[in-house]
N, CA, C and O of each residue as an XYZ file, in Angstrom:
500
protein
N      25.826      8.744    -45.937
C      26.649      8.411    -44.798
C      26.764      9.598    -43.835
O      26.804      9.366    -42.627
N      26.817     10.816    -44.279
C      26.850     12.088    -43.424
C      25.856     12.345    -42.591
O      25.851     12.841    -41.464
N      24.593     11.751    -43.622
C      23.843     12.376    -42.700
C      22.883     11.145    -41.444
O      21.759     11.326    -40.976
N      23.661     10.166    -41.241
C      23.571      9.224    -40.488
C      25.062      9.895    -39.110
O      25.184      9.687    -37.902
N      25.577     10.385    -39.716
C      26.423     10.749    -38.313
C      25.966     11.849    -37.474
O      26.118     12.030    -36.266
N      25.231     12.717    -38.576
C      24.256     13.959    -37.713
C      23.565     13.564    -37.630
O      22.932     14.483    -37.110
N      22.792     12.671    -37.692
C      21.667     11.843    -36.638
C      21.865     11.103    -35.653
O      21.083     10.745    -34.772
N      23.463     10.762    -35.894
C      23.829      9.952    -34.223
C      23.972     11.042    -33.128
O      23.638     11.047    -31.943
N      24.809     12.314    -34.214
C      25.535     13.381    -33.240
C      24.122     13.683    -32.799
O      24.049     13.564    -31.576
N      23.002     14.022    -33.336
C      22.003     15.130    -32.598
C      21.253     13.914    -31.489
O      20.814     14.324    -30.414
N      21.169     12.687    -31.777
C      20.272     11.738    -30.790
C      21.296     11.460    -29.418
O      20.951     11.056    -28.308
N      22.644     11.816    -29.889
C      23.877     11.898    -28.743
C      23.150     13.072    -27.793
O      22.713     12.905    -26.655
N      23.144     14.132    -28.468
C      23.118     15.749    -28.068
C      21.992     15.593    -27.115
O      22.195     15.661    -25.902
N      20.598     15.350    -27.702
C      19.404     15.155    -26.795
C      19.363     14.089    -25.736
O      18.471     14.515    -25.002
N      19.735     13.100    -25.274
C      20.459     12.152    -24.449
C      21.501     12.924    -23.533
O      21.648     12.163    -22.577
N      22.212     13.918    -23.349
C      22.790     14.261    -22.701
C      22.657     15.878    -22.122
O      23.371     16.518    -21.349
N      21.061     16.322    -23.068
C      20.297     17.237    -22.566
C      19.474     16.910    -21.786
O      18.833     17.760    -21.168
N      19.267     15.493    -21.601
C      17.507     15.148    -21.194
C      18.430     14.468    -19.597
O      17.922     14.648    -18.491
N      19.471     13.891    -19.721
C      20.206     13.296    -18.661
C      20.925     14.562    -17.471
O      21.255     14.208    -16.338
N      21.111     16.271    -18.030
C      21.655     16.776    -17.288
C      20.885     17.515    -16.763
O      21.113     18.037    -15.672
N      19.173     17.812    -17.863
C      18.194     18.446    -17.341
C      17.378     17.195    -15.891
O      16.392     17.692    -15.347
N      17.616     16.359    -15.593
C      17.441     15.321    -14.795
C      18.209     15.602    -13.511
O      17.532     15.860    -12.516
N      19.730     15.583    -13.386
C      20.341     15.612    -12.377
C      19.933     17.171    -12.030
O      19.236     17.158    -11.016
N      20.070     18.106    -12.377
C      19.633     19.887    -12.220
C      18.350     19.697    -11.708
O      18.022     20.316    -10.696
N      17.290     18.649    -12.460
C      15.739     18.957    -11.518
C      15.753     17.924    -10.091
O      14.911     17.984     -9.194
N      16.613     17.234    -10.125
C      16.930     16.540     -8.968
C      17.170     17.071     -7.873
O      16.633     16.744     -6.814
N      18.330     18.287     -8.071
C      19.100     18.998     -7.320
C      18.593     20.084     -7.119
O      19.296     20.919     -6.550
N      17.136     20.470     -7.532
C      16.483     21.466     -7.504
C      16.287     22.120     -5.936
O      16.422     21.175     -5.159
N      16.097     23.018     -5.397
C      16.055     23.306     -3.486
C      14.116     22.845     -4.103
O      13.404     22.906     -5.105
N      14.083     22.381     -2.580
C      12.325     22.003     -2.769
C      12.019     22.882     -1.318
O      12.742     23.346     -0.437
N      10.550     22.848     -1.569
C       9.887     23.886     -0.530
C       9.730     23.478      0.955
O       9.493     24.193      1.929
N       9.981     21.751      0.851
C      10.199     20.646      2.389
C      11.284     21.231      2.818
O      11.355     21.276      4.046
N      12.321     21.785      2.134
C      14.133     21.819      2.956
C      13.731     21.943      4.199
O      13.783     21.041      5.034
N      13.306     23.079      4.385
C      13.209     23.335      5.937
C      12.926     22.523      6.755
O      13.620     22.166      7.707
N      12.079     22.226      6.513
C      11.145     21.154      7.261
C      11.947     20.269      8.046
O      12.287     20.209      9.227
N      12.240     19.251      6.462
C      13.393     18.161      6.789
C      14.763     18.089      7.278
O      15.140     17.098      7.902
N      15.562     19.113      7.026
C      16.751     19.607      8.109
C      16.036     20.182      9.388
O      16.558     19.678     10.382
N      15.337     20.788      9.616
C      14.524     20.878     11.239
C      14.874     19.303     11.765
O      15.815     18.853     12.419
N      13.541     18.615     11.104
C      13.149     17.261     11.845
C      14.765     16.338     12.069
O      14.848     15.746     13.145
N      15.736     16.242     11.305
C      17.045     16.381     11.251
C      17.846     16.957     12.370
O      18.785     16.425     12.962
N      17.341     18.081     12.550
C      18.497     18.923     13.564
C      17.923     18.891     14.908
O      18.560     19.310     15.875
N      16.433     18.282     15.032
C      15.926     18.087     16.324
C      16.113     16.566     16.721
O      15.643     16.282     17.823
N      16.747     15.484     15.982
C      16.686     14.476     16.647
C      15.885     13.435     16.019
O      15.970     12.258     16.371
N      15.114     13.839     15.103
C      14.212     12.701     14.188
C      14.875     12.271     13.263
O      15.681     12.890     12.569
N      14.403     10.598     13.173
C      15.228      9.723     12.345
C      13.534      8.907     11.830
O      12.571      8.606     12.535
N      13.731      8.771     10.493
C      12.423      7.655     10.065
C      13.071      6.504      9.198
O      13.793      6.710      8.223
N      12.696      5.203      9.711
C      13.094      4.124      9.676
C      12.130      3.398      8.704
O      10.915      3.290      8.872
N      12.996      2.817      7.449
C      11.992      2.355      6.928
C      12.822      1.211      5.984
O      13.959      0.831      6.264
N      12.212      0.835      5.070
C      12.775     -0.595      3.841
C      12.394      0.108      2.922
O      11.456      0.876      2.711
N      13.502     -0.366      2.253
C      13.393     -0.029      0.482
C      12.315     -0.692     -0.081
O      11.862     -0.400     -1.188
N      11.907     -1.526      0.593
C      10.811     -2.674     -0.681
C       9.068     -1.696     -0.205
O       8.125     -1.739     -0.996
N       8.980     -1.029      0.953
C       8.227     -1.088      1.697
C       7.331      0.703      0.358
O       7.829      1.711     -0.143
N       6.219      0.220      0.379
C       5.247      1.295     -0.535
C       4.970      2.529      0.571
O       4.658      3.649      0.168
N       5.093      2.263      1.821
C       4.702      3.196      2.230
C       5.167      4.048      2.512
O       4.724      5.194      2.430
N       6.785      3.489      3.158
C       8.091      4.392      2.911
C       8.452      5.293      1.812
O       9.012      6.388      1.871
N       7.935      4.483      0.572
C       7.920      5.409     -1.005
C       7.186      6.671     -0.958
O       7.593      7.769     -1.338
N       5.969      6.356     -0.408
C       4.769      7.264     -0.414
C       5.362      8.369      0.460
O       5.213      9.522      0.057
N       6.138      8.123      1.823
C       6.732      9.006      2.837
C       7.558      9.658      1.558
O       7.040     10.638      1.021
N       8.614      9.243      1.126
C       9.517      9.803      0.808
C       9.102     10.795     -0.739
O       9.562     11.892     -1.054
N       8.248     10.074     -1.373
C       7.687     10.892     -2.248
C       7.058     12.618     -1.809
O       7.161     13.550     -2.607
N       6.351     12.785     -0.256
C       5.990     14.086     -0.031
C       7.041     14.863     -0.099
O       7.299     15.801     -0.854
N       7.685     14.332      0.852
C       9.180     15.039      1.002
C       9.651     15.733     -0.199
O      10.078     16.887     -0.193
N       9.551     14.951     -1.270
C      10.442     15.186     -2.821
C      11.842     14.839     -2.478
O      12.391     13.846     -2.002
N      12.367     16.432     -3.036
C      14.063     16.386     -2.967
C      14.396     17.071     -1.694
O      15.490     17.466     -1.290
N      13.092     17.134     -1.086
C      13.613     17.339      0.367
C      14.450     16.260      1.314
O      15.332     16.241      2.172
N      13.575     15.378      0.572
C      14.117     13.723      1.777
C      15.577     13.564      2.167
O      16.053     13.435      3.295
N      16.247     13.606      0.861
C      17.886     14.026      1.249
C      18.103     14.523      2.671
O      18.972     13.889      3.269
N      17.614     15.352      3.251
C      17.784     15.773      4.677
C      17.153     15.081      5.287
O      17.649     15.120      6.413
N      16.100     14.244      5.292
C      16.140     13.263      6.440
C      16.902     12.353      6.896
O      17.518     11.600      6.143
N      16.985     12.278      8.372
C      17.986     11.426      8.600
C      17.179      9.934      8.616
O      16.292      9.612      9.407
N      17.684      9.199      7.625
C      16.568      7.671      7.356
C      17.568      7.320      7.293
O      18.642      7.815      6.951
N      16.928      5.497      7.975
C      17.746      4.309      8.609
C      16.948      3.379      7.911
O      15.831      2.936      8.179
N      17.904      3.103      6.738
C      17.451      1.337      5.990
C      18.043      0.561      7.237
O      18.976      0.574      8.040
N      16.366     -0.435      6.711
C      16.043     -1.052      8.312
C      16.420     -2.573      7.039
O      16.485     -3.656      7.621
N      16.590     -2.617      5.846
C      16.045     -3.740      5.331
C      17.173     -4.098      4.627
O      17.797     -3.194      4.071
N      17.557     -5.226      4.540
C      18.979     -5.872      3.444
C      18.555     -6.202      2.141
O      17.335     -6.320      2.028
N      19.136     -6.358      1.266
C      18.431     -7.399     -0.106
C      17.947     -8.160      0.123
O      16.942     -8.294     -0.575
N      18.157     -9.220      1.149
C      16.884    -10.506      1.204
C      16.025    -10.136      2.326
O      15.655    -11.029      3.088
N      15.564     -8.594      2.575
C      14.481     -8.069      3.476
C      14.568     -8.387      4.649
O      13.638     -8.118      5.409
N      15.648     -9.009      5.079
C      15.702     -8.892      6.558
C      16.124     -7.499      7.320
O      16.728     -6.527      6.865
N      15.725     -7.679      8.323
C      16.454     -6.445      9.201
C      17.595     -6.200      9.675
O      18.569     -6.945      9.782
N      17.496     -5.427      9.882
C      19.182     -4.766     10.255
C      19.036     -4.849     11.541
O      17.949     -4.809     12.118
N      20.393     -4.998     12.197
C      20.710     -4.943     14.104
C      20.341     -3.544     14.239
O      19.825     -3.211     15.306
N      20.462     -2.955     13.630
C      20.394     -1.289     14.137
C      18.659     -0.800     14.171
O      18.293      0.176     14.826
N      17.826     -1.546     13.459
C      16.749     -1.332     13.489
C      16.038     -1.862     14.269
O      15.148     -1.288     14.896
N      16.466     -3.614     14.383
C      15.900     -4.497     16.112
C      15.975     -3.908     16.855
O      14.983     -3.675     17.546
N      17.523     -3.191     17.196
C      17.749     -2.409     18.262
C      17.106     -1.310     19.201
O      17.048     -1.034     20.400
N      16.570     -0.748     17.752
C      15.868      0.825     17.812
C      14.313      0.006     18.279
O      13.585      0.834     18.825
N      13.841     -0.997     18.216
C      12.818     -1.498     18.353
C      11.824     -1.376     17.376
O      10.648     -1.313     17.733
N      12.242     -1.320     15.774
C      11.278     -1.050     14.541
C      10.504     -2.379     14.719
O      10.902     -3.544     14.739
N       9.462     -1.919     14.822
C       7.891     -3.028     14.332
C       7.581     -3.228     13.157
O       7.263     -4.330     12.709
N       7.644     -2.054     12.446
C       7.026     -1.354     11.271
C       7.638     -0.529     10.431
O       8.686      0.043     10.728
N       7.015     -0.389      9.263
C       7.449      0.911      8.225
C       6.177      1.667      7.729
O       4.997      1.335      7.847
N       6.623      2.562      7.254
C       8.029      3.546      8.279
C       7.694      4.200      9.577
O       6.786      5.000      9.801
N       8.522      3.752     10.332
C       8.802      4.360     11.981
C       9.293      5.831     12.064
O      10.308      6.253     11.511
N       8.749      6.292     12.550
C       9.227      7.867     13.097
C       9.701      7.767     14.335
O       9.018      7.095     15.108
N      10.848      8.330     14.810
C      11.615      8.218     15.972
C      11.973      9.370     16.664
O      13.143      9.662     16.416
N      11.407     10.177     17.469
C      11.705     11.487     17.760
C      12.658     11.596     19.017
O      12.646     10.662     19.819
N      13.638     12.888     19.276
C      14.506     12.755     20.097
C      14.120     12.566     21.522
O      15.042     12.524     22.336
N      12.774     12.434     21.990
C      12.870     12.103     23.208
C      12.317     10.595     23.385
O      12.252     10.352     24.589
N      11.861      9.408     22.534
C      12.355      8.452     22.305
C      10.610      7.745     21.601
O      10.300      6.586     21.327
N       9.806      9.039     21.509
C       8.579      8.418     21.239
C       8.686      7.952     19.786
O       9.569      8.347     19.025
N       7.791      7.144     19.475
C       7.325      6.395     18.041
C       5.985      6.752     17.353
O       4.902      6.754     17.939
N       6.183      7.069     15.985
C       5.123      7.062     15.312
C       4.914      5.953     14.486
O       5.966      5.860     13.854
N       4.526      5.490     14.299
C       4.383      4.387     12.901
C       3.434      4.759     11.447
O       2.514      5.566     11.577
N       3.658      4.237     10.298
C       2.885      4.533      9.016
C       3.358      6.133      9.078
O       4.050      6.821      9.828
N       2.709      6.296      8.052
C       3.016      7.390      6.671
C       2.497      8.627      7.903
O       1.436      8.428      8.494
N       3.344      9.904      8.221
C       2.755     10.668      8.774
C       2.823     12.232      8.126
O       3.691     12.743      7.418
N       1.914     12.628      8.505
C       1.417     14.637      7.598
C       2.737     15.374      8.078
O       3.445     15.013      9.018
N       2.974     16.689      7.099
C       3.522     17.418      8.227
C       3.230     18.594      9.393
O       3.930     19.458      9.922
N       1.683     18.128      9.527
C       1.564     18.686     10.369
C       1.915     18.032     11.985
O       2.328     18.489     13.050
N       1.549     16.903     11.537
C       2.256     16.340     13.019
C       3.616     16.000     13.199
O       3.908     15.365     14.212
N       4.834     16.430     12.088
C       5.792     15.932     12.689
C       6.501     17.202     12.943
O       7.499     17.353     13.647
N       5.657     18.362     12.077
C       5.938     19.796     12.680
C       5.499     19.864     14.526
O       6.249     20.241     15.426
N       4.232     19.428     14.645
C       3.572     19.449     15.617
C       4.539     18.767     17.096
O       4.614     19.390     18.155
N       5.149     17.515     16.883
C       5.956     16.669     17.683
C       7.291     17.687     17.625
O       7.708     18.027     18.733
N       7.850     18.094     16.713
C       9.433     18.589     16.756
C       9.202     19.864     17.270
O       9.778     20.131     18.325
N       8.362     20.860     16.672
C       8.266     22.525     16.978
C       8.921     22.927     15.905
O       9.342     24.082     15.969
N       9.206     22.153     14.640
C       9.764     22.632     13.222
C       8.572     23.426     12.759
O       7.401     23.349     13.133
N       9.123     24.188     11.880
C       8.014     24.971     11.222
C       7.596     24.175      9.815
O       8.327     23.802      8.897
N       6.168     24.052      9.983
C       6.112     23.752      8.155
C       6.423     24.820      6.989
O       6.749     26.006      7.030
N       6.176     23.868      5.876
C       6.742     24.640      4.882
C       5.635     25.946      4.363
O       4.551     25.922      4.947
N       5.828     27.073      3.317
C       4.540     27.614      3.277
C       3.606     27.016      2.647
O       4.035     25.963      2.177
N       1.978     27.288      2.299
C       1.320     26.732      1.851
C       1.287     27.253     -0.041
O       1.218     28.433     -0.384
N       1.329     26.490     -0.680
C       1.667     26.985     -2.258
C       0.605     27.465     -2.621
O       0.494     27.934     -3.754
């Protein structure tokens, strides 16, 4: 019987090592920060849907940078759009929206959204 409780306690223990080593690599600073608070502090917003792969793919470069982008779910649970995204005139995902009112559409590098803002990219690893 004892040693069924130190096997709950230690499968407890690793479950709440593996869950805090998770939120810590989450919260990790990534090498985008810059980037993405730039594109942020100049006026860029990228518009996209949760259901949408390509938006994933955007947000995947980023990493745990993305947090600083300023992104506008364009999409509800039953995938319709949002007024705020008709508004903005989204066609597509994901939309890039820069502060002087131009549009990019699909998945873009950062060299061009360094290139459009005057943000600096990140260094090269």
């Amino acid at each position: 019987m004892k040693s069924s409780y130190g096997l709950f306690g230690l499968a407890g223990l690793v479950i709440v090592g593996v869950i805090v080593l998770a939120v810590v690599k989450g919260n990790a600073p990534s090498i985008n920060d810059g980037l993405a608070q730039c594109l942020t502090e100049k006026g860029t917003k990228m518009y996209g849907a949760w259901w949408c792969p390509h938006c994933q793919a955007q947000k995947k470069v980023f990493g745990n940078a993305f947090k600083y982008v300023d992104y506008v779910e364009c999409s509800d649970a039953a995938k319709n759009m949002t007024k705020q995204c008709v508004d903005a005139g989204i066609t597509g995902y994901p939309t890039w929206v820069f502060a002087d009112g131009a549009k990019l559409s699909g998945e873009q590098d950062f060299d061009t959204l360094a290139d459009k803002t005057g943000c600096e990219l990140p260094p090269v690893e």
